[in-house]
Structures are given as C-alpha cells and as structure tokens.
gemmi code that builds the backbone of each chain (N, CA, C; Angstrom):
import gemmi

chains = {
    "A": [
        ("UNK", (14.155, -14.248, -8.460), (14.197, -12.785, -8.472), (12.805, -12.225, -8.255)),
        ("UNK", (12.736, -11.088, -7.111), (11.167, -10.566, -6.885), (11.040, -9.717, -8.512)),
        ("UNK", (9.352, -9.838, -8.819), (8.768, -9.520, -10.053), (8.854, -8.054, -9.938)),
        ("UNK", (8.953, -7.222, -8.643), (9.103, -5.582, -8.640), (10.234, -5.340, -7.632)),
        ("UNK", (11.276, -4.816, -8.386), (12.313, -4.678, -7.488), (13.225, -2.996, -7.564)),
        ("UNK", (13.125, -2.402, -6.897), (13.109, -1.210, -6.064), (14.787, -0.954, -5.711)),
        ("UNK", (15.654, -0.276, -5.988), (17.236, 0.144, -5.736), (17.326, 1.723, -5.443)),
        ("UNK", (17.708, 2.025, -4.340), (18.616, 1.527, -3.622), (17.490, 0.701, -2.526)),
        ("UNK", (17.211, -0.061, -2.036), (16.786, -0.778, -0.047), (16.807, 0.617, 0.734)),
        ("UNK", (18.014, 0.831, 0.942), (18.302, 2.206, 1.730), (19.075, 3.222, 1.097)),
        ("UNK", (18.855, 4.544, 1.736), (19.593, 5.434, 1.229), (19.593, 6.809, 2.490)),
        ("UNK", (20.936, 7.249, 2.371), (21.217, 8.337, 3.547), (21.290, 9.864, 2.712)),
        ("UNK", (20.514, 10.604, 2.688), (20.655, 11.874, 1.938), (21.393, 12.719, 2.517)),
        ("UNK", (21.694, 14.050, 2.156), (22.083, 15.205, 2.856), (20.812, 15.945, 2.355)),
        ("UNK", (20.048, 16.978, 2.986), (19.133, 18.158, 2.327), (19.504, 18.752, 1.380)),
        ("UNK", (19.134, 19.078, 0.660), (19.724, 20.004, -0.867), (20.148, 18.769, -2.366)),
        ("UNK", (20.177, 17.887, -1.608), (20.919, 16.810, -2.514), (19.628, 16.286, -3.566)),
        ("UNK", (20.278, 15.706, -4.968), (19.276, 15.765, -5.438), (19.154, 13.650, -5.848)),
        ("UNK", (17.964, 13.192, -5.349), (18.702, 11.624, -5.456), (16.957, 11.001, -6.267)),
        ("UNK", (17.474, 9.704, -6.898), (16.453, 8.815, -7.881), (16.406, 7.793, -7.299)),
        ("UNK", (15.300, 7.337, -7.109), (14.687, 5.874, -6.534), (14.076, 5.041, -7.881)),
        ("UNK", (14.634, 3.850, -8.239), (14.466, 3.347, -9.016), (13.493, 1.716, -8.939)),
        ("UNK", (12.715, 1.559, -10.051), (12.071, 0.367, -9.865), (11.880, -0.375, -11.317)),
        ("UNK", (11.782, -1.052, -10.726), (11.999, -2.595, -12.372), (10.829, -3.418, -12.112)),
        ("UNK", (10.398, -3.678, -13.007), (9.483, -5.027, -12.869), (9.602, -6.174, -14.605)),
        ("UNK", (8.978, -7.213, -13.887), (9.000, -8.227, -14.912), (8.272, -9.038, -15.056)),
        ("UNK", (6.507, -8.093, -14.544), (5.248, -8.777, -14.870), (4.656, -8.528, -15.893)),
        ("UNK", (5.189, -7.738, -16.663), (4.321, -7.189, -17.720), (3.600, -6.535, -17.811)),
        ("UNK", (3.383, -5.599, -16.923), (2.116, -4.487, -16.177), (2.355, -3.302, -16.732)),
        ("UNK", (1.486, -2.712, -17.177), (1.297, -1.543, -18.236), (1.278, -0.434, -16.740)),
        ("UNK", (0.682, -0.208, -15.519), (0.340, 0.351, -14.889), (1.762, 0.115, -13.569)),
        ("UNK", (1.949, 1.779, -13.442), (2.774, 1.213, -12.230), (2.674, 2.346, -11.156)),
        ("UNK", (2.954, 2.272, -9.886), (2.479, 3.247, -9.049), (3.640, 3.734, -8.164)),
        ("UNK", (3.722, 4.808, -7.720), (4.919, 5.176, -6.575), (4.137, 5.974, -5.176)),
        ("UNK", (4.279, 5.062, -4.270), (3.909, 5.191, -2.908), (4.965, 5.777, -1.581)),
        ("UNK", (4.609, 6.724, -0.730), (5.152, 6.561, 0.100), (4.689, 6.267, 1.341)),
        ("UNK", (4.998, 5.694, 2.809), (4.644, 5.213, 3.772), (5.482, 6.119, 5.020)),
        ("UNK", (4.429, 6.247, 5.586), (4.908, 6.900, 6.936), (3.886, 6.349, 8.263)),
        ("UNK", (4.263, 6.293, 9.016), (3.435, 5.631, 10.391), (2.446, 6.528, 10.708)),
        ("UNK", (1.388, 5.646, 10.958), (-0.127, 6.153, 10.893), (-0.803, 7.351, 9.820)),
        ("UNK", (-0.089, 7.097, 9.036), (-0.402, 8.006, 7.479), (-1.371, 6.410, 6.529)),
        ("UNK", (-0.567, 5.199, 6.413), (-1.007, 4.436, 5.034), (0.103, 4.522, 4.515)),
        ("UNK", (-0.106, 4.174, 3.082), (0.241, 4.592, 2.255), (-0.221, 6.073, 1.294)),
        ("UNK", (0.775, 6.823, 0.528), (-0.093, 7.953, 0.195), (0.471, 7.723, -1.727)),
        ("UNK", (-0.157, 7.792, -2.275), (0.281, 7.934, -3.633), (1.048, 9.301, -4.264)),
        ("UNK", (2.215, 9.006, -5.021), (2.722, 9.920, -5.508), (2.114, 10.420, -6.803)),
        ("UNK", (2.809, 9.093, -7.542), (2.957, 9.612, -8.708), (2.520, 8.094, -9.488)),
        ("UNK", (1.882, 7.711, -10.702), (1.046, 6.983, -10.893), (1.171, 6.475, -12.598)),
        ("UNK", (1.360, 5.896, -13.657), (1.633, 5.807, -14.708), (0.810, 4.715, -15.271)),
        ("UNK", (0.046, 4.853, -16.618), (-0.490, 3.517, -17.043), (-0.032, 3.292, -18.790)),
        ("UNK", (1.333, 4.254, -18.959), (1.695, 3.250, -20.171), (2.635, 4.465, -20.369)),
        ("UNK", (3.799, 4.147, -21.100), (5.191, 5.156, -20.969), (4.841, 6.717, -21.102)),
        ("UNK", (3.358, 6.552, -21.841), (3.400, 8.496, -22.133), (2.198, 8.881, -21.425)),
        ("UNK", (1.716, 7.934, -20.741), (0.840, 8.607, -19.224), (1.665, 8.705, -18.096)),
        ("UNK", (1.636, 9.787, -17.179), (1.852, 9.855, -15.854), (1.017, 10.754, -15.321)),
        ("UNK", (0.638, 10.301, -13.972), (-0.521, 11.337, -13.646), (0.025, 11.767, -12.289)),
        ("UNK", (0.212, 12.707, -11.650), (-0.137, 13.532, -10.373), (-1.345, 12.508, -9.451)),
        ("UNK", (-0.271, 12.091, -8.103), (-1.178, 11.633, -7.215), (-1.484, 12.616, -6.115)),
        ("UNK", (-1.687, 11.933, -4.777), (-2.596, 12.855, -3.779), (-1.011, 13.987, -3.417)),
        ("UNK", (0.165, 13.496, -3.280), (1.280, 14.069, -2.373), (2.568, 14.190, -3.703)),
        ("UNK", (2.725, 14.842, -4.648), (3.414, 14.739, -6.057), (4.541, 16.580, -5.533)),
        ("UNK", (4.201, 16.880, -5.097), (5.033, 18.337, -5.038), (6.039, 17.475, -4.166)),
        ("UNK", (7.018, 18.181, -4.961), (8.577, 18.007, -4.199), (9.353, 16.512, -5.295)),
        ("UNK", (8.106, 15.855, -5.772), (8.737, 14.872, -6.481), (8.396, 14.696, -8.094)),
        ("UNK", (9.105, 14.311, -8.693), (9.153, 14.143, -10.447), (9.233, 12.401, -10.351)),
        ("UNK", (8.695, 12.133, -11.816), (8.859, 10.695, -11.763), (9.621, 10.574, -13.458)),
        ("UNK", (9.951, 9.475, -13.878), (9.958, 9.606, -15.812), (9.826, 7.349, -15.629)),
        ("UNK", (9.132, 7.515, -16.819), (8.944, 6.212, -17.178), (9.593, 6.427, -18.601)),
        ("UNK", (11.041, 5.390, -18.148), (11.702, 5.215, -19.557), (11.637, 4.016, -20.489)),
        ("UNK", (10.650, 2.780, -19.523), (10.329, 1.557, -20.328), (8.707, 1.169, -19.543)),
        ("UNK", (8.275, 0.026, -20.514), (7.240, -0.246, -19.665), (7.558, -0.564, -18.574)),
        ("UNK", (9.093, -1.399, -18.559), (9.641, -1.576, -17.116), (9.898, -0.738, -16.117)),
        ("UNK", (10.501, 0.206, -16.318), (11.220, 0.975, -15.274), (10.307, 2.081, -15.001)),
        ("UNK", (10.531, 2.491, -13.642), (9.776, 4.176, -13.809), (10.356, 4.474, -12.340)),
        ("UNK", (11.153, 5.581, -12.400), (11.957, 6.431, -11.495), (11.363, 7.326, -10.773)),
        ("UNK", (11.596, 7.245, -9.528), (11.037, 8.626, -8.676), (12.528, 9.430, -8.045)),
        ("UNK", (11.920, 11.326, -8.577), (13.373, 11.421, -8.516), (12.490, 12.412, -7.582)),
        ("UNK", (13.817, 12.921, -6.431), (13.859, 14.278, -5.637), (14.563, 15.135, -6.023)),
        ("UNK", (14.251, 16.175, -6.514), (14.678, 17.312, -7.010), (15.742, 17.846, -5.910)),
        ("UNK", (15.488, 18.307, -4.475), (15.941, 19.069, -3.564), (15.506, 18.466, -2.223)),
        ("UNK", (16.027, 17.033, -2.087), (15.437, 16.687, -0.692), (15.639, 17.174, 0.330)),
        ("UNK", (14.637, 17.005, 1.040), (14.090, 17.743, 2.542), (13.462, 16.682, 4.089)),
        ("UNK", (14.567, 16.799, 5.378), (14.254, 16.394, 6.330), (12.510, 15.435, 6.448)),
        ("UNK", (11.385, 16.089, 5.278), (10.036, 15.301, 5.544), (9.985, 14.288, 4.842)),
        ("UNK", (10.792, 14.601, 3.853), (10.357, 13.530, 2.649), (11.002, 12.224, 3.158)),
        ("UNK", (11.523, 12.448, 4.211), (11.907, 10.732, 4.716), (11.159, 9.829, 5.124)),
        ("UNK", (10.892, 8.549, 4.994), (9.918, 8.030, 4.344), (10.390, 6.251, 3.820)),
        ("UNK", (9.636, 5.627, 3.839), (9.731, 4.633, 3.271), (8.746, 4.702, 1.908)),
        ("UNK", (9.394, 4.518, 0.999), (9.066, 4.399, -0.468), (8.772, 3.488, -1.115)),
        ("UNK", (7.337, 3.075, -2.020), (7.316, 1.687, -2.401), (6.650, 2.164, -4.075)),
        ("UNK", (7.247, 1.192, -4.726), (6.272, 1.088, -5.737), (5.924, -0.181, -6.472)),
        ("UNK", (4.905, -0.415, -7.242), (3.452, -1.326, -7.353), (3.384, -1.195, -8.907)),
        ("UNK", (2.955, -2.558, -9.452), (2.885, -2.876, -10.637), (1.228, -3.364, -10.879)),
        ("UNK", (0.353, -3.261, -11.752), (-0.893, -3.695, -11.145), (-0.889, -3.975, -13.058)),
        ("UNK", (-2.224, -4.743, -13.637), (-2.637, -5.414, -14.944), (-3.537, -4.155, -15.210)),
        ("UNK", (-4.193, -4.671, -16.428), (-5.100, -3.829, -17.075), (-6.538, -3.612, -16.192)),
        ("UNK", (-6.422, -5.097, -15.787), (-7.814, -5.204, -15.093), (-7.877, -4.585, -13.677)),
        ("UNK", (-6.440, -4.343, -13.104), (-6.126, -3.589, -12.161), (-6.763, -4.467, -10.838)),
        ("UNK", (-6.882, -5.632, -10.418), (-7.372, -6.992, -9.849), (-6.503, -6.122, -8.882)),
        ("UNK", (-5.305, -6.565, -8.821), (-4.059, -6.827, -7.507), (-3.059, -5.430, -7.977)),
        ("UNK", (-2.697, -5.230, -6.847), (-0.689, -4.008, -6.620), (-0.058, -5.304, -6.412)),
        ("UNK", (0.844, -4.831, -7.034), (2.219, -6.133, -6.488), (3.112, -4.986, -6.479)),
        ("UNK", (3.633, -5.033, -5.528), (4.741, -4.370, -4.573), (6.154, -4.732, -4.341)),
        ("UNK", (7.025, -3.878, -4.711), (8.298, -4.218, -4.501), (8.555, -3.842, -2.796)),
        ("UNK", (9.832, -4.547, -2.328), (10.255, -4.583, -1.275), (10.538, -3.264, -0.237)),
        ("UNK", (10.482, -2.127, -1.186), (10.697, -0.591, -0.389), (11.964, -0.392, -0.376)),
        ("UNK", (12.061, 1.311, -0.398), (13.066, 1.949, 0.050), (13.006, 2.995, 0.801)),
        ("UNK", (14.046, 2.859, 2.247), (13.949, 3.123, 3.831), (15.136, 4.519, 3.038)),
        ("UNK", (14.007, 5.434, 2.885), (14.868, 6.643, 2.184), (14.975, 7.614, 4.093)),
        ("UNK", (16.347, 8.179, 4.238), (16.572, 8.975, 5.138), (17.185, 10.772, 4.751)),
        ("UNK", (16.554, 11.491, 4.947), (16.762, 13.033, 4.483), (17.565, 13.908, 5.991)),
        ("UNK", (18.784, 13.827, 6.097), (19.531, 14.620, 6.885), (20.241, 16.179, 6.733)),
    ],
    "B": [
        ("UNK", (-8.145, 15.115, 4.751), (-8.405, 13.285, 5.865), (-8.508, 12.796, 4.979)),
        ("UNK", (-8.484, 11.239, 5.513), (-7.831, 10.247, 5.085), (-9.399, 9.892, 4.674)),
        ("UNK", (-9.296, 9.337, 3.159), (-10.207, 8.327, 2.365), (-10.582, 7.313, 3.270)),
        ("UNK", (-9.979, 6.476, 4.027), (-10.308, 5.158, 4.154), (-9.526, 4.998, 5.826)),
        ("UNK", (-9.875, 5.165, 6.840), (-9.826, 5.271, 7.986), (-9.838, 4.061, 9.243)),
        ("UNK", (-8.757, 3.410, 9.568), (-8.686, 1.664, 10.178), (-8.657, 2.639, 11.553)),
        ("UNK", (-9.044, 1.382, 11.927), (-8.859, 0.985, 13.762), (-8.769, -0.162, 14.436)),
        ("UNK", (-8.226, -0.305, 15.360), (-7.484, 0.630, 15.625), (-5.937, 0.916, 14.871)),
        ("UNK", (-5.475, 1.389, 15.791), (-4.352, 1.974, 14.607), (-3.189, 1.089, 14.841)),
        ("UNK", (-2.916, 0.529, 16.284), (-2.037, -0.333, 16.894), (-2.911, -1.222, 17.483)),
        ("UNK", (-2.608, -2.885, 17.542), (-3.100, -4.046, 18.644), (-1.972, -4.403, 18.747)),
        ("UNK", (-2.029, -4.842, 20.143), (-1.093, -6.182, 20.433), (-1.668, -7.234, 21.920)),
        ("UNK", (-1.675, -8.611, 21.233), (-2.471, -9.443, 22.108), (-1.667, -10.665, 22.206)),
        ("UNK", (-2.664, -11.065, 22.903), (-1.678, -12.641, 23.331), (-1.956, -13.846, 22.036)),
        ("UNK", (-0.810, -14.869, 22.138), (-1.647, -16.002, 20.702), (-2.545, -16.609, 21.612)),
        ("UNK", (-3.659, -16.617, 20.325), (-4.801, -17.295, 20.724), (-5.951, -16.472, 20.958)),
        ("UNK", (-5.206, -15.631, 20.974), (-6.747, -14.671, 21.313), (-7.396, -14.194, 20.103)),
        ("UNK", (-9.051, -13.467, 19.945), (-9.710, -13.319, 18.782), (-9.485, -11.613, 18.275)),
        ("UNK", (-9.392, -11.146, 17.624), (-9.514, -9.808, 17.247), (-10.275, -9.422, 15.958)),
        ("UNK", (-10.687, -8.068, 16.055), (-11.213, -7.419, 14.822), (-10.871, -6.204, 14.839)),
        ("UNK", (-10.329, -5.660, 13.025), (-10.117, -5.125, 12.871), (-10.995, -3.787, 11.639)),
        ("UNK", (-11.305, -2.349, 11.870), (-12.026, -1.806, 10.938), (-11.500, -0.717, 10.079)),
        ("UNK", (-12.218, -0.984, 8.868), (-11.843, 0.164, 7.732), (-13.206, 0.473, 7.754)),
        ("UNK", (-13.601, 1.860, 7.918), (-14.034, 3.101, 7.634), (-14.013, 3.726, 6.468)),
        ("UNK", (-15.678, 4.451, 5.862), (-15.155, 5.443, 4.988), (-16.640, 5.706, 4.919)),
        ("UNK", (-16.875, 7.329, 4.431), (-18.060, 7.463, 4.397), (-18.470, 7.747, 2.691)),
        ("UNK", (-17.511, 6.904, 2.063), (-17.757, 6.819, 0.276), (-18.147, 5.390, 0.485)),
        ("UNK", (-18.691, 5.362, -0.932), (-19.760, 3.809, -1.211), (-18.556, 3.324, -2.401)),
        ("UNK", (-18.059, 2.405, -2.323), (-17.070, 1.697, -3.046), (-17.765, 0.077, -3.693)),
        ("UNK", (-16.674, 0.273, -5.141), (-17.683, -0.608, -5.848), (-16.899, -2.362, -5.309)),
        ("UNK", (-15.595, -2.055, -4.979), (-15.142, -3.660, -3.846), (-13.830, -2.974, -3.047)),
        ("UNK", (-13.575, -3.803, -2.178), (-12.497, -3.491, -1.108), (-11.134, -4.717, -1.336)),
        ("UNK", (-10.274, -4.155, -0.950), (-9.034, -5.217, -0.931), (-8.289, -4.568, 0.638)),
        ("UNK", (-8.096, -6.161, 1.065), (-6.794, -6.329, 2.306), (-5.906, -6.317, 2.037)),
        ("UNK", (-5.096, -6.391, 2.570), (-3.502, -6.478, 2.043), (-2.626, -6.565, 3.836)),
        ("UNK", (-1.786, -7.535, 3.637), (-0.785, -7.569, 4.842), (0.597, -7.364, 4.509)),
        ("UNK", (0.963, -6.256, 5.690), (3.005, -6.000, 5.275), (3.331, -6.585, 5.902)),
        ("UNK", (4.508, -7.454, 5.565), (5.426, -8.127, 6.788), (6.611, -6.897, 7.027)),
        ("UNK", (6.943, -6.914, 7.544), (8.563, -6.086, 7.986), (9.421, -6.246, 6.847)),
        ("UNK", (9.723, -5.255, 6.587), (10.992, -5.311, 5.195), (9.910, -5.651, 4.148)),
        ("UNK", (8.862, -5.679, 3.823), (8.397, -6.451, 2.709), (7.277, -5.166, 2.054)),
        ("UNK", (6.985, -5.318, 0.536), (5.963, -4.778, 0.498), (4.705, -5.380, 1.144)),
        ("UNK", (3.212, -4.494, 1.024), (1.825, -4.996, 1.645), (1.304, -6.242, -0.181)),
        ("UNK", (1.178, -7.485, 0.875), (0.571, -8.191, -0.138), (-0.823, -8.276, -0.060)),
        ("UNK", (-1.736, -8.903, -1.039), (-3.006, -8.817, -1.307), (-3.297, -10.091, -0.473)),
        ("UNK", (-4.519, -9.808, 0.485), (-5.248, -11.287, 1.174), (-6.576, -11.123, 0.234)),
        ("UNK", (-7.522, -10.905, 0.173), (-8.962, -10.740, -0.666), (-9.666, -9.412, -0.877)),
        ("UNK", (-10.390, -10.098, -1.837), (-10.933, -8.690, -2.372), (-12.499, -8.910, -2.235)),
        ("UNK", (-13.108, -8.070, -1.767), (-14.816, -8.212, -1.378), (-15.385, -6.919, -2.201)),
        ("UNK", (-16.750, -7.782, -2.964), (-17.284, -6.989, -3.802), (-18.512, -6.695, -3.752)),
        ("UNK", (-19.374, -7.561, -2.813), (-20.919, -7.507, -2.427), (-20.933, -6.961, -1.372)),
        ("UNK", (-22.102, -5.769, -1.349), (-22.442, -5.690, 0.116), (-22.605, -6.823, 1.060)),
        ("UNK", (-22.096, -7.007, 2.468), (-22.535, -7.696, 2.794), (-21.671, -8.909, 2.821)),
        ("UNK", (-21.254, -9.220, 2.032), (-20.042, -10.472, 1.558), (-18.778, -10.886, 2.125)),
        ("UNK", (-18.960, -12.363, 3.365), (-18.402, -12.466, 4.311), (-17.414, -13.395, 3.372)),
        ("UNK", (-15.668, -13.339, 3.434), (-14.983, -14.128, 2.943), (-14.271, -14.941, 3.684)),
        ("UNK", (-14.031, -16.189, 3.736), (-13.090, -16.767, 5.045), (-11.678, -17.169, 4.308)),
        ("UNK", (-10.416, -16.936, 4.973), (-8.910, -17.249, 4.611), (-8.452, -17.805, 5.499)),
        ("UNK", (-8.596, -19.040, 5.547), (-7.756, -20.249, 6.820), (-8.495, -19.218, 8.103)),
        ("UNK", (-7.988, -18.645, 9.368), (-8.266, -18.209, 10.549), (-8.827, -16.630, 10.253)),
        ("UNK", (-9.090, -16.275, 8.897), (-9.487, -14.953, 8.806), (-10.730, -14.736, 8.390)),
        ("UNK", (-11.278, -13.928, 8.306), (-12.748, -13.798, 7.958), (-13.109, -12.198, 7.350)),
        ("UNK", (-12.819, -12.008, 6.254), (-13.449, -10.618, 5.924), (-14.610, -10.390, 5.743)),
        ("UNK", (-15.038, -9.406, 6.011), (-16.867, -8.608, 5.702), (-16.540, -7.390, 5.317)),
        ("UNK", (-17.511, -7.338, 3.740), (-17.479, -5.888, 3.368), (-19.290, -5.666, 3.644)),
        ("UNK", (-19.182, -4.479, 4.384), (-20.686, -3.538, 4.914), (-21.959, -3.496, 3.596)),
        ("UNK", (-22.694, -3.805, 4.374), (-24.024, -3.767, 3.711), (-24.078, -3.058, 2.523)),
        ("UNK", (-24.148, -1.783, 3.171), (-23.411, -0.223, 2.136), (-22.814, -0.364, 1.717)),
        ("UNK", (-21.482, -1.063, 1.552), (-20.199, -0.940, 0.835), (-19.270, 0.646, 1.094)),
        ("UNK", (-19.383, 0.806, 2.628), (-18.922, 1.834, 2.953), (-17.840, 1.377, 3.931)),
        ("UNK", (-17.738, 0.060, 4.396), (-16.769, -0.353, 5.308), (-16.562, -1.630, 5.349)),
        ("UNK", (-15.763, -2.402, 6.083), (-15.226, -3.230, 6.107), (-14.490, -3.882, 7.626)),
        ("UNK", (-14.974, -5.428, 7.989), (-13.903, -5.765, 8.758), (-13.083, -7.135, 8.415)),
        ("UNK", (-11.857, -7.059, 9.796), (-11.349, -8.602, 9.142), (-10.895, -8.787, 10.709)),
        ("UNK", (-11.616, -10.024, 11.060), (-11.467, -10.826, 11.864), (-10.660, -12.292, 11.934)),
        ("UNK", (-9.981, -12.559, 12.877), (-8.705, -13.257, 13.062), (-8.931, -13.670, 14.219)),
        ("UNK", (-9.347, -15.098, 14.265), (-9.398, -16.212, 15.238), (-8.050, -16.900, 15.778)),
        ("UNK", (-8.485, -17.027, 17.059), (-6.694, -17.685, 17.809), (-5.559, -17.378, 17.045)),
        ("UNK", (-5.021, -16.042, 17.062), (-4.302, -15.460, 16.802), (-2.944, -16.117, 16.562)),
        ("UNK", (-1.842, -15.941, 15.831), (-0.565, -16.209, 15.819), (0.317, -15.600, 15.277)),
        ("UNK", (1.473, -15.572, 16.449), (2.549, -14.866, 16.279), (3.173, -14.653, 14.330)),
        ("UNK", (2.710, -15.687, 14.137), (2.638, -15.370, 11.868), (1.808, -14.829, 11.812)),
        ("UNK", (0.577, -13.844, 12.156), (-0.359, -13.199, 11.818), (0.419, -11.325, 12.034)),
        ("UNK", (1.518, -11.688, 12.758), (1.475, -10.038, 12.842), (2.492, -9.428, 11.758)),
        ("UNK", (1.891, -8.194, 11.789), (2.064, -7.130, 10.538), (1.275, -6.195, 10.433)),
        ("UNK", (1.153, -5.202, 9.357), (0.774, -4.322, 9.268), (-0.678, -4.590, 7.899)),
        ("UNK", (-1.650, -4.112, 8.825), (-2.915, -4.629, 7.687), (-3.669, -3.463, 6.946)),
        ("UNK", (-3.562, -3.380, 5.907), (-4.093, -2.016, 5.000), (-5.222, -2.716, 4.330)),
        ("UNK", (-6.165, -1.671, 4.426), (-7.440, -1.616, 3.377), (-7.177, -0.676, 2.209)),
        ("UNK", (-8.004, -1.402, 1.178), (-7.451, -0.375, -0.083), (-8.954, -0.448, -0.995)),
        ("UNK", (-9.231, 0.450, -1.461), (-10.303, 0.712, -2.353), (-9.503, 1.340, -3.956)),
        ("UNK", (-10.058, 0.781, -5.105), (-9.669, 0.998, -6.143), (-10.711, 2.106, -7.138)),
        ("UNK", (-10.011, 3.294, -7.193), (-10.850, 4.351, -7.863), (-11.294, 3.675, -8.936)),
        ("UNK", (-13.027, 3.914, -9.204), (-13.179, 3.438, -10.849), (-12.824, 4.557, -12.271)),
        ("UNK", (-12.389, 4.098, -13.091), (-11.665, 4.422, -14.000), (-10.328, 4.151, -14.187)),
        ("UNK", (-9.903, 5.192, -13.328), (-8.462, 5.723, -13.274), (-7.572, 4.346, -12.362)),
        ("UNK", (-8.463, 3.589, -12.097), (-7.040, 2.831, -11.470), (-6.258, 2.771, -10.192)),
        ("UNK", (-6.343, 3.676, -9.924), (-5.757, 4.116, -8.624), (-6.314, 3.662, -7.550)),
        ("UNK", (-4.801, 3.069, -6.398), (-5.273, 2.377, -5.159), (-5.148, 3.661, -4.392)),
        ("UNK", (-5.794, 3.452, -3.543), (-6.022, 4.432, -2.444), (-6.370, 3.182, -1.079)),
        ("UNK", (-4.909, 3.674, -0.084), (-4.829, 2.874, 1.105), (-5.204, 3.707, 2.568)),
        ("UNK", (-6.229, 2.409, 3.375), (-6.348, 3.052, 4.736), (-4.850, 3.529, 5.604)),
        ("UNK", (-4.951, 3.425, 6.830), (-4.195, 4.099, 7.763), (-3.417, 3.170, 8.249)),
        ("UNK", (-4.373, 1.691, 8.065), (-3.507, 0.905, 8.513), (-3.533, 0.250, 9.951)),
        ("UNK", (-3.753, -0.765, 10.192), (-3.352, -1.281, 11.956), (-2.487, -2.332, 12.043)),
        ("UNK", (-1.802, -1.978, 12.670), (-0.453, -2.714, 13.252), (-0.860, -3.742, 13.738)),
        ("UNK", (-0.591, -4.647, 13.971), (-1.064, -5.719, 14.669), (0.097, -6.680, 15.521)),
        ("UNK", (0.659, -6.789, 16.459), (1.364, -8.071, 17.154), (1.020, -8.468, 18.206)),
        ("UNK", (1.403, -9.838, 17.726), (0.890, -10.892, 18.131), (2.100, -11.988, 19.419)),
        ("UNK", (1.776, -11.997, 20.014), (2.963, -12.091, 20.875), (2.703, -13.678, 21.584)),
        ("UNK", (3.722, -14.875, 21.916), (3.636, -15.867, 22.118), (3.764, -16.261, 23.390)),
    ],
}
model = gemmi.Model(1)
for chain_id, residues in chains.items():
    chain = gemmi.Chain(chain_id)
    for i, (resn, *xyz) in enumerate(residues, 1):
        res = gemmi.Residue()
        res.name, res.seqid = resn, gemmi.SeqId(i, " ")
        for name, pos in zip(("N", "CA", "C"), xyz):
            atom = gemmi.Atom()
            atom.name, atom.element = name, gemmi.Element(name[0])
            atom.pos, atom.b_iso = gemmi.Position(*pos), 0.0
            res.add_atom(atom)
        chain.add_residue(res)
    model.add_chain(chain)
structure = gemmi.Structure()
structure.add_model(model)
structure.setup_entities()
C-alpha cells in the first residue's frame, strides 16, 4: 500500500457543485501539504498543516478550505467549484526535519 | 512570478544524447532539492544540494547547486528513454517548512 494515498484518482465535477479530495498517510508525518499542478505553472501550494490545530494559508488558498481530522488525514474541500480549479491535485507528507515531500499519486480533478 | 524558474520548460531528444537542465531564482537559498514525476505518479525526491558550489552525481546524473546558492543545474548523460518525466526544483522555506516548486521541465526521451 502507497504511504500517501489520495481518493478519488479522478473526479468529473459540474460548476456550483461542492466536492472533497481526500488524503491518508501512514508515515507518521506531523506535516502535510496540499498542492495543485497545472502545465507550466509547477506545483503551487494550497493549503499546508504541521499538526491537527495548525493550518496555514498557502500561495493559491481562495476558493479552497482544507480540515485536518487526524494526524492522518487532511481534506481539501471546494466550496463552489469552478471551470479553473481543474487541475491535478497532490498532496505531501514531509517529517519534522522536513528532509523529503512524499507524495501521493494525485487527483486528475475536472470542473465542467 | 514564479519563486524558482526552470528551463527549459519542454526537451525532447534522442537516447544517448547529453542534456542540461536550469533552475533559476534570484533568492539565496539555504539547499535545493530535485525531484522527478513519472506520469500518473507523484514528483519523487532525486538529491538535495546544500553547498554553494556542490556538484552531486546519481548513476548518469549530475547536480550543481550555484556558487551563490541562487541556482541550480542537473545534467544527464546518454540519455534514456527511463529518464523521461517531469523534473521540478524545490527550495524549502526556513522555518515554516514549506516547499516551494520550480516550473518544471518536461523532458522526453525518445528511442
């Protein structure tokens, strides 16, 4: 089983709809990150957490909410998705010492 | 604009051939990390360079982080069709933790 794993893979929205991207891990990582990817962008950081009652505002956070309900889990939700926010979505588990991201597999989110 | 700025943004070459690739930035960073995406996959970690100056070798790869510690390249000898993917530079804010990724260059490698 991958150590950061990311549900749904894919997902087909309608605009207005309101949908949660979910992620698990099982490294033990106090720190976890939510990224999105778009071609010739990078990666851009959303939304960013280093222990259930931190979350911080990254560079691109409007339009999205996150909640960390375990050290494991931490959800990125869309309030009111929109045609831009489509996107491939990743999120990253990193240690104290913050060495390495370990990255779950992504989700190929589509906003119609 | 973008923190951390690659080029080019797309390659594609024949196997065997040599390439280099650059991350840009006009901030002084205290180390740099590579990272390669395969398709469908997240970007994994190749090395992390912390000296100015500090050439690292990985089987056919070769990273250099800049004198300054303002940039970075990674060079890739006789290329192979397993080398292509998508290659991100990443600098780690001090304190806070936070990765912050280049733009990225595509890379394929074609047989």
């Amino acid at each position: 089983d991958a150590d950061v794993t990311q549900t749904p893979r894919n997902r087909i929205t309608k605009t207005g709809k309101r949908i949660m991207l979910e992620c698990s891990q099982t490294k033990g990582h106090d720190r976890m990150y939510w990224y999105r990817q778009d071609p010739g962008l990078g990666l851009r950081l959303i939304y960013y957490s280093f222990d259930v009652k931190d979350i911080n505002k990254g560079e691109i956070s409007d339009g999205y909410s996150v909640s960390r309900q375990a050290q494991a889990k931490f959800s990125l939700s869309l309030e009111s998705a929109i045609p831009n926010q489509t996107a491939l979505y990743f999120c990253a588990t990193s240690d104290a010492d913050g060495a390495e991201a370990f990255f779950g597999q992504g989700t190929r989110l589509t906003v119609v | 604009t973008q923190l951390l700025e690659q080029s080019p943004q797309f390659l594609s070459i024949q196997e065997g051939e040599n390439l280099t690739v650059y991350c840009n930035s006009s901030s002084v960073f205290s180390s740099l990390q590579w990272y390669r995406q395969e398709p469908g996959e997240g970007p994994v970690l190749l090395v992390t360079v912390v000296t100015g100056g500090e050439v690292k070798k990985l089987k056919r790869l070769t990273f250099q982080f800049g004198d300054a510690r303002k940039d970075s390249s990674l060079h890739i000898t006789a290329a192979q069709p397993g080398d292509t993917g998508l290659y991100l530079c990443a600098v780690k804010t001090s304190g806070t933790y936070k990765y912050i990724f280049g733009t990225g260059t595509r890379l394929k490698v074609l047989a």
